[in-house]
C-alpha positions as CSV (number, residue, x, y, z in Angstrom):
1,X,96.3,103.7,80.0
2,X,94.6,100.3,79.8
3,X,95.4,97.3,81.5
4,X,97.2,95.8,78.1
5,X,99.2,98.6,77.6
6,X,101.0,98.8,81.1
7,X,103.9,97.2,81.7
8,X,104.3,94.7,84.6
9,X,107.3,94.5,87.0
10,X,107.1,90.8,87.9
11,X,110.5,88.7,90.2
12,X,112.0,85.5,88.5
13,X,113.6,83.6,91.0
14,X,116.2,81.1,89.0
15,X,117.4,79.0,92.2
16,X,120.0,76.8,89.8
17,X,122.2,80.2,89.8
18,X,120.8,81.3,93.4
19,X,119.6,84.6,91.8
20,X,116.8,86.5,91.6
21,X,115.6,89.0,88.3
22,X,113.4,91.8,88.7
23,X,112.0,92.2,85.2
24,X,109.1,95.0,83.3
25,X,107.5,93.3,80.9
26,X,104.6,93.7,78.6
27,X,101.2,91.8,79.8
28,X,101.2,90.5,75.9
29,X,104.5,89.1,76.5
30,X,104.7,85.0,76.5
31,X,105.8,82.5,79.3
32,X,108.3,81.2,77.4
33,X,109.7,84.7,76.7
34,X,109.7,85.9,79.8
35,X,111.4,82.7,80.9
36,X,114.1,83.3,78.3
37,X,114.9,86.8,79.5
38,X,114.8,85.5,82.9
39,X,117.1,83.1,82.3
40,X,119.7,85.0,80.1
41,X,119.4,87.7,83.3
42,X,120.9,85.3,85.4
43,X,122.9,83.5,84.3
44,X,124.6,85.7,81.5
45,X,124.3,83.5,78.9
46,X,121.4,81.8,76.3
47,X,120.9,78.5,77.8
48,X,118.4,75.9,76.3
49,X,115.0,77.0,78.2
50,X,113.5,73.9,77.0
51,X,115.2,72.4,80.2
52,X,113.6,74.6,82.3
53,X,110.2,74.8,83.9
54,X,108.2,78.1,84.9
55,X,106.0,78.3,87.9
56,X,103.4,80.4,89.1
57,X,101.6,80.4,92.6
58,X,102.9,77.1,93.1
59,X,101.5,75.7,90.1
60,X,104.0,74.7,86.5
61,X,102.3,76.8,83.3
62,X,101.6,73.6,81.2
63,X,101.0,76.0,78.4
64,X,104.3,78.8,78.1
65,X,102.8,80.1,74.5
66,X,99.8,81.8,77.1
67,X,100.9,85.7,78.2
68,X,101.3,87.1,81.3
69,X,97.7,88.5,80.6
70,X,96.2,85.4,79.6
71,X,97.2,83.9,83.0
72,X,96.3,86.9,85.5
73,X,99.7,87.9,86.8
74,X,99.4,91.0,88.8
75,X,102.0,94.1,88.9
76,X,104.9,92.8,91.3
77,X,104.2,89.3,90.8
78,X,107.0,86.1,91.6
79,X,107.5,83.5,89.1
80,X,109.8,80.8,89.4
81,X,112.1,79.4,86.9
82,X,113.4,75.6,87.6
83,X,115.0,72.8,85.9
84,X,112.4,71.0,84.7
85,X,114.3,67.5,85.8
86,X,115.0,68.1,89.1
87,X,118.8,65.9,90.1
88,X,118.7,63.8,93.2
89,X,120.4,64.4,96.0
90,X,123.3,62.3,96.6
């Protein structure tokens, strides 16, 4: 098996729902998909992703059309999945 063909188990932690998803996934598969999946996981419905944000060693994916490949994440890898307008605190 080559690197591309393995699938990676990667964490999504989605703190609007205080959840976390443990997900395999293809190396080939997109940000944005991932993020969708992610999202759907935890919070049992198909809410607009455009809203949300993904982050990766502490950094946002400007680009969520890359794949997992494309931006080095390893087996077991965390992700984060925020709203990408954070509300204030009142």
């Amino acid at each position: 098996m080559t690197a591309a063909t393995t699938a990676l188990q990667v964490r999504i932690s989605v703190p609007d729902v205080w959840d976390t998803v443990h997900l395999t996934v293809a190396p080939d598969s997109t940000v944005a998909s991932l993020k969708a999946e992610a999202l759907k996981a935890a919070t049992g419905r198909d809410p607009d992703a455009g809203r949300f944000e993904v982050k990766f060693r502490g950094s946002k994916v400007i680009d969520e059309t890359m794949t997992l490949a494309q931006l080095d994440v390893p087996d077991n890898a965390a992700l984060i999945v925020l709203k990408a307008r954070r509300q204030p605190v009142r």
